[in-house]
N, C-alpha and C positions, 0 to 999 in steps of 0.2 A: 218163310224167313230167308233172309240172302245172309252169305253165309261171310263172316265176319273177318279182315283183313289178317293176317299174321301183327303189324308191328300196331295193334291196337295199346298194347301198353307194355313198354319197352322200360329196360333194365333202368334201376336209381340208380345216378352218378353217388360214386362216395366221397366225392369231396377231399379226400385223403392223399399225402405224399404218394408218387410211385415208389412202389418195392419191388427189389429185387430178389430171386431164391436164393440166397449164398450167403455163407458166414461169414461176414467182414467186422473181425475182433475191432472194436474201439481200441483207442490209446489209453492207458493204464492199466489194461488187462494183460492175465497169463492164463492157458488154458491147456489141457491135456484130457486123453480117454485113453482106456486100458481095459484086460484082462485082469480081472481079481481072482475068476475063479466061482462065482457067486453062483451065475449061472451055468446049469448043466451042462448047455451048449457050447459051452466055451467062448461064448461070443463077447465084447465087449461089454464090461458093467459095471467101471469104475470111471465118474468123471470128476475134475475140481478145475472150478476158474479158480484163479486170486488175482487180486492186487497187485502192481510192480510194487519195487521195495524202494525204501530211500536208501542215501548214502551209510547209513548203520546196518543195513542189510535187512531191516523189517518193512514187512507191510505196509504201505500204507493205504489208513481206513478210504473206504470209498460209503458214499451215503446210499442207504436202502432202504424202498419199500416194497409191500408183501400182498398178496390176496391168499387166502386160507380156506379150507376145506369148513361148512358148518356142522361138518358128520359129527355125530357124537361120540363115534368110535376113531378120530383125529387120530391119526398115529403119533409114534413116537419123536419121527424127525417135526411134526407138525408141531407140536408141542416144545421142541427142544428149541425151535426157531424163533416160535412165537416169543419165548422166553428170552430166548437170548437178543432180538431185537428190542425188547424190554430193557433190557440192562447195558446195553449199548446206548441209547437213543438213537439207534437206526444208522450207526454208525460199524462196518464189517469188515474184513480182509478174504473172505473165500466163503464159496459153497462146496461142497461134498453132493454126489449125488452117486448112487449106488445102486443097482438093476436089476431083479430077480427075486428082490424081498422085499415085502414092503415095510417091514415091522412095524405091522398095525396088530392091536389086539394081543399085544404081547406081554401086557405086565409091566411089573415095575423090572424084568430082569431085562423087557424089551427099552426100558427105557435107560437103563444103565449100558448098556451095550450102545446106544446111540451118541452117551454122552461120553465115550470111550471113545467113538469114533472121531471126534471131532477133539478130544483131547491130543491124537493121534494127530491130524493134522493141523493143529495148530503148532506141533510140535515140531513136525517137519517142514513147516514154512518158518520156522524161526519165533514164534511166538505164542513160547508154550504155558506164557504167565497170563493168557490170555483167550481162551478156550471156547469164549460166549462170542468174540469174532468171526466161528465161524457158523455159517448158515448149513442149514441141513437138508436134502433129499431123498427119498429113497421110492422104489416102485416096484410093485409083482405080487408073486402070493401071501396074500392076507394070513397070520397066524406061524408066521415062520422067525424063526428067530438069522439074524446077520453071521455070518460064521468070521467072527474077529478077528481069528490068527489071519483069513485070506486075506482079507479089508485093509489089515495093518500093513501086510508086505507089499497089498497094491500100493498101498498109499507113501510109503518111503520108494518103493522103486518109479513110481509116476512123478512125484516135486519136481524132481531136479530137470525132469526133462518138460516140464510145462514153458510153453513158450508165448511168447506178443505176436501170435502170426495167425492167420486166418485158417493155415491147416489143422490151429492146435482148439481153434476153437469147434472144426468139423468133427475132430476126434472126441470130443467132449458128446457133441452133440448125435451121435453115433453111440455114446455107451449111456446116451438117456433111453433109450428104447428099449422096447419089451416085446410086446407082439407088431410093433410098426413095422411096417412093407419099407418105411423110408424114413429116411432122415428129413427133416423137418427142419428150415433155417428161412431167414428173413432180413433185409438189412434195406434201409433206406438213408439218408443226407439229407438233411433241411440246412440252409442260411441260417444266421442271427446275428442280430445288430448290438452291436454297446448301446449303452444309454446317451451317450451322447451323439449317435447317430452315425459317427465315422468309420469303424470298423465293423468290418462285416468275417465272421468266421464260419468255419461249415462243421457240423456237428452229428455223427454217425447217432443211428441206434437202431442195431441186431439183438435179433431173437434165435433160441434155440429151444423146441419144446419134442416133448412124446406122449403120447395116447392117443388110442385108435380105438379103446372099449370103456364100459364103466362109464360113461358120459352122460352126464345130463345138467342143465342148467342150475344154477346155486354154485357156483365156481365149476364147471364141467372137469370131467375126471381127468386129470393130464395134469402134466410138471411144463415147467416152463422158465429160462431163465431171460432174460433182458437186460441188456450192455446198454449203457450211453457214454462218453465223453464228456458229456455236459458236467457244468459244473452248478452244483442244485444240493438244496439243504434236505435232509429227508423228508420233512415235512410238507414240503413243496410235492417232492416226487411221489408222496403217497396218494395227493391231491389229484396229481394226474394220471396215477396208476388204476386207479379207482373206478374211475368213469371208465375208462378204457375198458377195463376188464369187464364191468356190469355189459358196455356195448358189445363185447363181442364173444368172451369166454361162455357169458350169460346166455349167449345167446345160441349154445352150440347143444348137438345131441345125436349121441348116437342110439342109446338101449336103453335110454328112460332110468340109469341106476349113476346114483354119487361116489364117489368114493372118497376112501379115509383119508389118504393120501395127496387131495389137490393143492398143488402151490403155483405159483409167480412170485418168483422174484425179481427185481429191476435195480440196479444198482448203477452209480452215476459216478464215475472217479474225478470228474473234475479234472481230469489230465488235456480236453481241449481249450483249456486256457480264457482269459479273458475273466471275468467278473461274474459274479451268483448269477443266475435265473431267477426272478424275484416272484411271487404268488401273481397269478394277473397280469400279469408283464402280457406283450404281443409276443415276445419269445419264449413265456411260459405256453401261450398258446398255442405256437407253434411246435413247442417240444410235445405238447399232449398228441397234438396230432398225428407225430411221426409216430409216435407209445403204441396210436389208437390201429396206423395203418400195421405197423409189424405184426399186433396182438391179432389183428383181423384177417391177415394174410395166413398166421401161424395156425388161426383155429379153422379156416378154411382146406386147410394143407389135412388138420385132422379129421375132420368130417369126410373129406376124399377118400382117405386111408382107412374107415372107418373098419373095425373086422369084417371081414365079407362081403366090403360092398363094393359094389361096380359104380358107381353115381355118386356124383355132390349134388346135392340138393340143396339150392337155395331158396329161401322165401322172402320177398322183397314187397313191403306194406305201404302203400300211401294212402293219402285222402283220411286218415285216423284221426279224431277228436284232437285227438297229442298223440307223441311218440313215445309213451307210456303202453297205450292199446297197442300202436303199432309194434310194438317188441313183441305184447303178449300175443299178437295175433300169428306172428309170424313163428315163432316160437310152439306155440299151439301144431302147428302146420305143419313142420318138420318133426315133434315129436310124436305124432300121431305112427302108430304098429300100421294103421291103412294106408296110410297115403303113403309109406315108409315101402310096404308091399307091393301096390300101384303102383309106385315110381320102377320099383326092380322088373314088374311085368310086361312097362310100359305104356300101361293103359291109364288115359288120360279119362278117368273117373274124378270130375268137377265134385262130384256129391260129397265124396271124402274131404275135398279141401274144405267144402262148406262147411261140414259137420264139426271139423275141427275147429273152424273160424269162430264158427258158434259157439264152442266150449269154449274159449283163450279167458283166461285168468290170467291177474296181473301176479308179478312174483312179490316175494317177501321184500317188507318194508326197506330192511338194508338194501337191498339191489335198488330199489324204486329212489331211495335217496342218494346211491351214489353214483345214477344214470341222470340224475339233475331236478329230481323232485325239491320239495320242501321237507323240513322232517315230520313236517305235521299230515301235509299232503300224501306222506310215504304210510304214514300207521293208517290212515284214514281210507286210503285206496288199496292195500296188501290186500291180494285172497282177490278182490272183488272182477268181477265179469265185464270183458273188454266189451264195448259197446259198438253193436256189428246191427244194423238194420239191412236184411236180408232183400228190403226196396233198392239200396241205394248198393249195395255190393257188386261187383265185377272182378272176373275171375282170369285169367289167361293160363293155359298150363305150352309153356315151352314156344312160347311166340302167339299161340293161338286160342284171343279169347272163346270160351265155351258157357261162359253163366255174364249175364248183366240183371241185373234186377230192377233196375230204371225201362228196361225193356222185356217186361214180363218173365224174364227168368231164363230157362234154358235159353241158347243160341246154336243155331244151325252150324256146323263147322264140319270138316273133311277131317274124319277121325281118323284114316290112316295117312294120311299127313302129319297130324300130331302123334301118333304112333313113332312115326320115322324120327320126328323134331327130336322127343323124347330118349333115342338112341345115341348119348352120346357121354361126356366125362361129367358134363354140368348139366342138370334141368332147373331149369328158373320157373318158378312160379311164383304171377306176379298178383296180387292182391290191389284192389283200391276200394276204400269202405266210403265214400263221396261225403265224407261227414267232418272234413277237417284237413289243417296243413299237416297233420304227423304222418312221421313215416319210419322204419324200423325193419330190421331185419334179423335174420336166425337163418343155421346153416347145420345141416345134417345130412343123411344118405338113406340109402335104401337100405332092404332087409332083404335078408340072403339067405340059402340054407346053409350056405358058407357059414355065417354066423352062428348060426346052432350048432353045427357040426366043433367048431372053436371051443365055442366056452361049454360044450358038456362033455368036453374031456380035457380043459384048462390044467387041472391039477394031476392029471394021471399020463 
């Protein structure tokens, strides 16, 4: 056999706005992070965006939508949000997010204590007759209760000093973290046109998320908040939050485990002026995309970070029936404990990727309808087995095909050259199942002793 080219199949373009790393606060926002005290470390664990205020000195609402944890064990702030975006119609002035507890599993004392918290800050932004305004966060060890005296005097000593500035939204984004190595931000500008064609405005939307464990696809374990300027009714914005998340939060994995605690929030002030974003519009499409690039840059940043890993791992699917398989395939790939281990060894073991390929199941119906199914096509296909003919499959690990199945199977290749390929911050591995236009992607890391060493002394 002669032995097969390196750019046999080479990285999917995303299609997607460029991003930049950095927190660049949209207009209508205020942002601050602090010291509460929460954590032992002392490290920051208090953040709240809001709203700027109008001329009477309140808030004003910015519209929001949400992706949510399916755990049955939803914690407390999961639940207080879900509610209060209920009694709002999607309608908020601030998040709270809080670092070192998660208060999940707490009770109904854990759930008085949450809504205590956001009584607090509603109170201290000037609108305290108004409580269900604010959105909820919180992250770390499961079964701990919030210590309220500290929460409370974070929270009156951080308002006043919340600021419209890009520092204030770093500092926010700094006291979302828990075990992250790093801060995590994302900001990209799209154009958009008036209806009537003449005016053209630019339109920001930053991200600021944490989690690096707990991870796995069904809303991947991580907080995440999302700024726009646009000016967009909730129900628009939920439409586009949606997809985004199923394409890329869905798509993320580090230890195969959910947590109680997963949110995204995105909230839109309407502060860059001009006229709604309408459902469908070419600038509702373009606002998705900008949603889709942050949300995919953000969960990329966490995969990287991932506890103990040295490697991003990415899986990049083409040639799929649809982009249904292709999600499940690639997704399969990354969560696999083997190829997860191979990737940290270096060792370009093609059998692993097969094996895993061979498993890929599609995910639950909700994902499958909010990445663009039908809702019929979504109950009908859940659970079921990505379709992978192991004839028509071809495999590449890090530049260099090693499986074609159109060509009898294994392929000849210079293994300590992909050895080398494989040494570096990102491995790509690239998939083509020759069975179709779909194509799909998922994003994880290797496995580390670093990570066992972590989480089996997490609480002690």
């Amino acid at each position: 056999m002669t032995i097969a080219p390196p750019e046999s199949l080479s990285a999917l373009p995303s299609g997607l706005p460029p991003v930049e790393r950095q927190a660049r606060i949209p207009a209508g926002f205020r942002a601050g992070g602090a010291t509460a005290g929460i954590k032992a470390s002392g490290r920051p664990d208090l953040a709240i965006i809001a709203t700027l205020t109008d001329q009477a000195g309140r808030p004003i609402p910015a519209s929001a939508a949400a992706v949510f944890t399916p755990n049955a064990f939803a914690a407390a702030p999961v639940r207080l949000s879900k509610a209060h975006l209920a009694a709002t119609g999607g309608r908020v002035a601030a998040i709270i997010s809080t670092s070192g507890s998660a208060n999940a599993a707490t009770g109904s004392a854990g759930d008085a204590d949450q809504a205590q918290i956001g009584e607090d800050v509603a109170a201290a932004l000037g609108f305290a007759d108004r409580p269900e305004s604010v959105l909820h966060l919180s992250t770390g060890v499961i079964g701990t209760r919030l210590p309220l005296d500290r929460v409370a005097a974070g929270v009156a000593a951080l308002v006043p000093s919340l600021a419209p500035t890009d520092e204030g939204l770093e500092a926010a984004a700094v006291a979302l973290r828990t075990t992250d190595s790093r801060t995590k931000t994302a900001t990209t500008t799209i154009t958009v046109t008036q209806p009537e064609g003449l005016a053209v405005r630019s339109i920001r939307v930053t991200g600021i998320a944490k989690g690096v464990g707990m991870i796995h696809p069904r809303m991947a374990t991580m907080l995440a908040v999302l700024l726009t300027d646009a000016s967009v009714e909730p129900g628009v914005l939920q439409s586009l939050l949606r997809p985004a998340a199923a394409r890329t939060w869905d798509q993320l994995s580090v230890d195969g485990d959910t947590s109680t605690n997963d949110t995204v929030f995105l909230l839109a002030s309407g502060a860059g002026g001009g006229v709604g974003i309408a459902a469908g519009s070419a600038d509702a499409r373009s606002l998705g995309a900008a949603i889709e690039a942050v949300a995919r840059d953000l969960a990329r940043q966490q995969a990287a970070d991932g506890e103990g890993a040295t490697t991003l791992i990415t899986c990049q699917v083409s040639g799929a029936a649809d982009d249904a398989d292709a999600r499940a395939v690639a997704r399969s790939v990354i969560s696999s404990s083997l190829v997860k281990a191979a990737a940290h060894g270096r060792d370009p073991n093609w059998g692993r990727i097969a094996g895993a390929a061979g498993n890929a199941r599609l995910t639950d119906a909700a994902v499958l309808e909010a990445a663009g199914l039908s809702a019929g096509d979504a109950r009908e296909r859940a659970g079921q087995a990505a379709v992978v003919d192991p004839d028509r499959l071809r495999i590449a690990i890090a530049g260099h095909l090693v499986f074609d199945g159109s060509r009898g199977g294994p392929i000849s290749f210079d293994r300590e050259a992909a050895r080398a390929a494989m040494d570096g911050p990102e491995l790509l591995l690239r998939l083509d199942l020759g069975l179709g236009d779909g194509t799909g992607e998922a994003f994880g890391c290797d496995l580390t002793e670093a990570y066992v060493v972590e989480n089996s002394e997490y609480t002690t």
